[in-house]
C-alpha positions, -999 to +999 in steps of 0.1 A: +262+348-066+283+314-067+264+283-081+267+249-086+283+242-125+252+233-146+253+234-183+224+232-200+219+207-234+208+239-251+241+255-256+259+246-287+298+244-288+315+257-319+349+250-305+352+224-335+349+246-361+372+272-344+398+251-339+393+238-378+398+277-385+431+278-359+449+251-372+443+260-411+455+299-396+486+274-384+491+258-411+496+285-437+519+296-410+507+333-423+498+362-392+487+393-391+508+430-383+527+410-360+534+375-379+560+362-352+533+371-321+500+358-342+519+319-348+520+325-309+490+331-300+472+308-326+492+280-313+480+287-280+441+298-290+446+259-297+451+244-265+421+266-249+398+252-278+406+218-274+395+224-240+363+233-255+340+264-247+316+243-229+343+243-201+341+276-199+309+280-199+304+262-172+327+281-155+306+312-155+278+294-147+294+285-113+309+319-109+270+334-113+279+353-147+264+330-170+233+351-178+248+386-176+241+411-200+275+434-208+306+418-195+340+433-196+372+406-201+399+418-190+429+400-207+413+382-232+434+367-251+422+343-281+387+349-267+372+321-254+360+337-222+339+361-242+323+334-266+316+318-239+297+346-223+276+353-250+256+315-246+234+333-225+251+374-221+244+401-248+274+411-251+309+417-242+344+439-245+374+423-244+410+442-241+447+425-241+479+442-247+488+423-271+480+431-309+482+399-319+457+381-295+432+413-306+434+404-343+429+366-335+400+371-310+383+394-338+392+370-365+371+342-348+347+360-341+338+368-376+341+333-384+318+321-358+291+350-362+293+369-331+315+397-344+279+422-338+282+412-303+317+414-290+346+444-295+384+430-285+406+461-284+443+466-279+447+482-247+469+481-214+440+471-183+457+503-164+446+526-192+420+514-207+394+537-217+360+521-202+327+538-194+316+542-161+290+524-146+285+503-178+293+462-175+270+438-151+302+419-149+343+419-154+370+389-155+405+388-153+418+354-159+453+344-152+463+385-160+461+402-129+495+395-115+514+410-148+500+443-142+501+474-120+469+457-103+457+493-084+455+508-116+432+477-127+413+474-100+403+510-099+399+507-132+374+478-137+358+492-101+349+523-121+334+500-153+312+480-132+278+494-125+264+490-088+262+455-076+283+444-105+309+408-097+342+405-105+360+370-109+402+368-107+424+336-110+458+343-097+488+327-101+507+321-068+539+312-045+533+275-055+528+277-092+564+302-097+579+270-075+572+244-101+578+268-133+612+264-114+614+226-112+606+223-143+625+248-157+659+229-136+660+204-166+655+233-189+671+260-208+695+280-188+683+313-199+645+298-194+655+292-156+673+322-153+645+346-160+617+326-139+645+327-106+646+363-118+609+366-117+610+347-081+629+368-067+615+400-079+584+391-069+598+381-037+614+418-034+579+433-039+569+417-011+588+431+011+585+467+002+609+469-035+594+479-066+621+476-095+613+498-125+603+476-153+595+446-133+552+444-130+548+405-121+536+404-088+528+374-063+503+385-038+487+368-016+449+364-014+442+384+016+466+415+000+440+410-030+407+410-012+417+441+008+429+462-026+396+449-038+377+466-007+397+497-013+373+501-043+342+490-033+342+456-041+337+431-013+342+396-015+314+375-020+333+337-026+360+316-039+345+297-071+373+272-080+371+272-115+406+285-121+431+263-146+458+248-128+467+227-098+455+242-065+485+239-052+523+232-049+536+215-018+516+228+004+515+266-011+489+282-030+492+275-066+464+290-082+434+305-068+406+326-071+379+348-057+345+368-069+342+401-050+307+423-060+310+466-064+289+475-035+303+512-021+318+540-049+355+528-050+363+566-036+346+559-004+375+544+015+400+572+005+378+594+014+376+579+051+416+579+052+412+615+043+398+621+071+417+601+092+395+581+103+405+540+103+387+514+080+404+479+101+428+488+126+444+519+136+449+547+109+486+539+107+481+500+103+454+506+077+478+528+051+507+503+059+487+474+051+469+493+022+501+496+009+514+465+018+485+449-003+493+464-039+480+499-037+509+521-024+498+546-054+465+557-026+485+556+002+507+582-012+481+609-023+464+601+013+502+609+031+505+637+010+472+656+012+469+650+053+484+673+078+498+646+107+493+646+140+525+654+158+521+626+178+523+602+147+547+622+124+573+601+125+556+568+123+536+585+095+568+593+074+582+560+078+547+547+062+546+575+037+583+562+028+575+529+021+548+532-003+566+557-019+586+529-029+561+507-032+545+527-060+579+538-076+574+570-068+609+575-044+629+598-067+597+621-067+596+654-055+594+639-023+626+624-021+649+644-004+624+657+021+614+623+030+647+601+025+676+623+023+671+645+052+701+642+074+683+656+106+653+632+106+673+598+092+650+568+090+654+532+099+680+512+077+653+486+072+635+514+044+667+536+038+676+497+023+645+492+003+650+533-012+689+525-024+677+490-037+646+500-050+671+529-069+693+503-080+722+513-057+731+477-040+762+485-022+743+511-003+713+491+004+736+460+014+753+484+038+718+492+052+707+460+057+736+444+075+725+472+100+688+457+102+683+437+133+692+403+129+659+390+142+643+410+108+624+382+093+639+397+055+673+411+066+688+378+051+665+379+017+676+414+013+712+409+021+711+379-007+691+398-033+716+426-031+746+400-032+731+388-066+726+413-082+766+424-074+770+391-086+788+380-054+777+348-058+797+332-029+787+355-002+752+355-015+753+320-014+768+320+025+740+341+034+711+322+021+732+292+041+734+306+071+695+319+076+684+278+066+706+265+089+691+288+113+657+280+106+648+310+088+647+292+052+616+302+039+607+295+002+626+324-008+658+317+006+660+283-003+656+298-041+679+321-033+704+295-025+694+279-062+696+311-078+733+319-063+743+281-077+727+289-109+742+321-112+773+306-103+776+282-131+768+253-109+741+234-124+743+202-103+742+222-066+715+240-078+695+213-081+705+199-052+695+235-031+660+226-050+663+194-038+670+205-002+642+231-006+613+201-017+628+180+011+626+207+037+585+212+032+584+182+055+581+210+083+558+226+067+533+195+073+541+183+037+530+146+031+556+120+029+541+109+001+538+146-019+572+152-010+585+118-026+567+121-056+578+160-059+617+145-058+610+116-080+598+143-108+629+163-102+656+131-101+637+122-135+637+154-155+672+157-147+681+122-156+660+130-189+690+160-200 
């Protein structure tokens, strides 16, 4: 499916009189319903058409979509996917959340001519209503990790027909990272809500989900196998995402094409019958979970009688994605968490209290983790900072770098706890100490010097 980028000199490029249309829409400084939100996304419709459409064409051209004929965008903002399609598609559907990036995509269209062949329509991804079977091909670009992304994925699995690609760009670890060095020279309440986001994220990861809180920082493997889940199976990695690659040494920005090969059923029906898709039956529904689709692993716990054999290691997995999918104060809750007679490990009695907001309880459970849990000191912080205990949370990050354990995480744990704290300047050193110690990580001298140099300047620059 993948090809090497080759645009023809056939295909015109109207990007010059859309952006002569954008900047007279900015320049009356007049929107639509939602005035404030259409100045937003007309100032940045700009920046992608200044890039030009022939850069995105190209882009499907190397992902293999170029000459599709209905294609489904999934996020599609001020449009230019879609135009882009149509150089060589029939035609295409675009759907975005947000009002205002509807009413701007349609708007060009009109203006350009190809409002006949392309629909944009204000819808959530998760609940969009898309017919079966019907688009050759489906995009999410830079979208994927602000949504409930098993809802999605089932979603555009059920849209494509048979044999049918989908193309994601994802934002990563590395890319959250330099939001935040950036962000150190900053607004306060800018830096605030992206250590938030960090950390959240972070918290995911390790089995919380926070009501409210869909940003999500997978990695690619937890993407290819929620992918599989429904059918689709990964076919290559394109590299025609926006953004640096990477951060340090961590994945940035990525992406992947996966093609619909099996009905996206087809590998809850072979849990059903508990029957193993990787490993064992157990590892497959912990790592299904694991991997952003706790929502199957539920129904699968729930509709299979367990052998007695497994029934505990089954209820702690059933637990889990119970949290995982927000789903712990269900009907299953005290049957699952609360019964005294069967108590389960403090490691997931942890994640239920935090995951219910309950920090003091959750703190208390962790401290009981095993100190050789590779997230009983993430967890323990987390908790601390949301209690505001800044100084303990702030001793605990502390103690697990000295000891070796500073992953990414801690080490912006340690910021966030300075930051938190009202002090600026040692939270820019922790970042500091956090660019410095990628050195382990196999780094270049050179990468690390210039990541410092950036940082020294843009505070310097305040």
């Amino acid at each position: 499916m993948l090809r090497e980028p080759a645009l023809p000199a056939t295909v015109g490029d109207e990007s010059g009189k859309i952006l002569h249309f954008l900047r007279g829409e900015r320049d009356r400084g007049c929107g639509g319903a939602e005035p404030e939100g259409y100045e937003d996304a007309v100032a940045y419709a700009i920046g992608r058409y200044e890039r030009g459409l022939s850069h995105y064409v190209a882009a499907l051209e190397r992902i293999g979509f170029a000459e599709k004929g209905e294609a489904l965008d999934v996020g599609s903002g001020a449009g230019h996917w879609c135009f882009a399609f149509l150089k060589r598609g029939r035609r295409a559907v675009g759907i975005d959340r947000s009002p205002a990036f509807v009413e701007l995509a349609a708007r060009i269209a009109r203006e350009i001519g190809l409002a006949d062949r392309v629909s944009f329509r204000t819808e959530r991804a998760e609940e969009a209503q898309l017919p079966a079977g019907a688009f050759d091909c489906a995009w999410s670009h830079s979208v994927l990790m602000y949504t409930d992304q098993e809802a999605v994925l089932r979603n555009v699995a059920d849209a494509l027909a048979k044999g049918g690609g989908f193309y994601c760009g994802y934002t990563g670890e590395g890319s959250r990272l330099h939001t935040l060095q950036v962000s150190l020279a900053g607004e306060t309440e800018l830096l605030s809500s992206r250590l938030n986001t960090f950390l959240d994220s972070h918290l995911h990861r390790c089995g919380v989900f926070k009501p409210g809180n869909l940003t999500r920082m997978l990695r690619l493997e937890d993407l290819l196998r929620a992918c599989a889940v429904f059918g689709m199976e990964y076919v290559g990695r394109p590299q025609v995402q926006d953004g640096r690659p990477e951060y340090l040494g961590l994945p940035a920005t990525f992406d992947f094409v996966v093609r619909k090969l099996r009905d996206r059923d087809k590998a809850k029906s072979q849990l059903l019958r508990g029957e193993a898709i990787e490993k064992t039956w157990l590892e497959d529904l912990d790592r299904i979970a694991r991997s952003g689709c706790p929502g199957l692993v539920c129904d699968v716990c729930r509709a299979v009688d367990p052998d007695p054999a497994e029934e505990e290691e089954r209820r702690q997995v059933y637990a889990r994605a119970l949290i995982l999918a927000g789903r712990a104060d269900s009907e299953e809750r005290w049957r699952i968490f609360e019964d005294a007679a069967c108590p389960l490990p403090d490691h997931i009695m942890g994640l239920y209290w935090h995951a219910r907001g309950d920090h003091a309880a959750a703190l208390g459970a962790y401290r009981n983790m095993p100190r050789e849990h590779p997230d009983r000191a993430f967890l323990q912080g987390a908790c601390l900072l949301q209690m505001k205990r800044f100084g303990w949370a702030r001793r605990v990050f502390s103690e697990a770098i000295e000891r070796g354990c500073g992953a990414p995480r801690e080490w912006i744990g340690l910021v966030a706890a300075h930051h938190f704290g009202d002090k600026r300047d040692a939270a820019a050193a922790a970042f500091r100490g956090f660019v410095e110690s990628r050195r382990k990580a196999g780094v270049p001298e050179a990468v690390i010097e210039m990541e410092l140099a950036r940082l020294d300047a843009g505070r310097a620059s305040q």
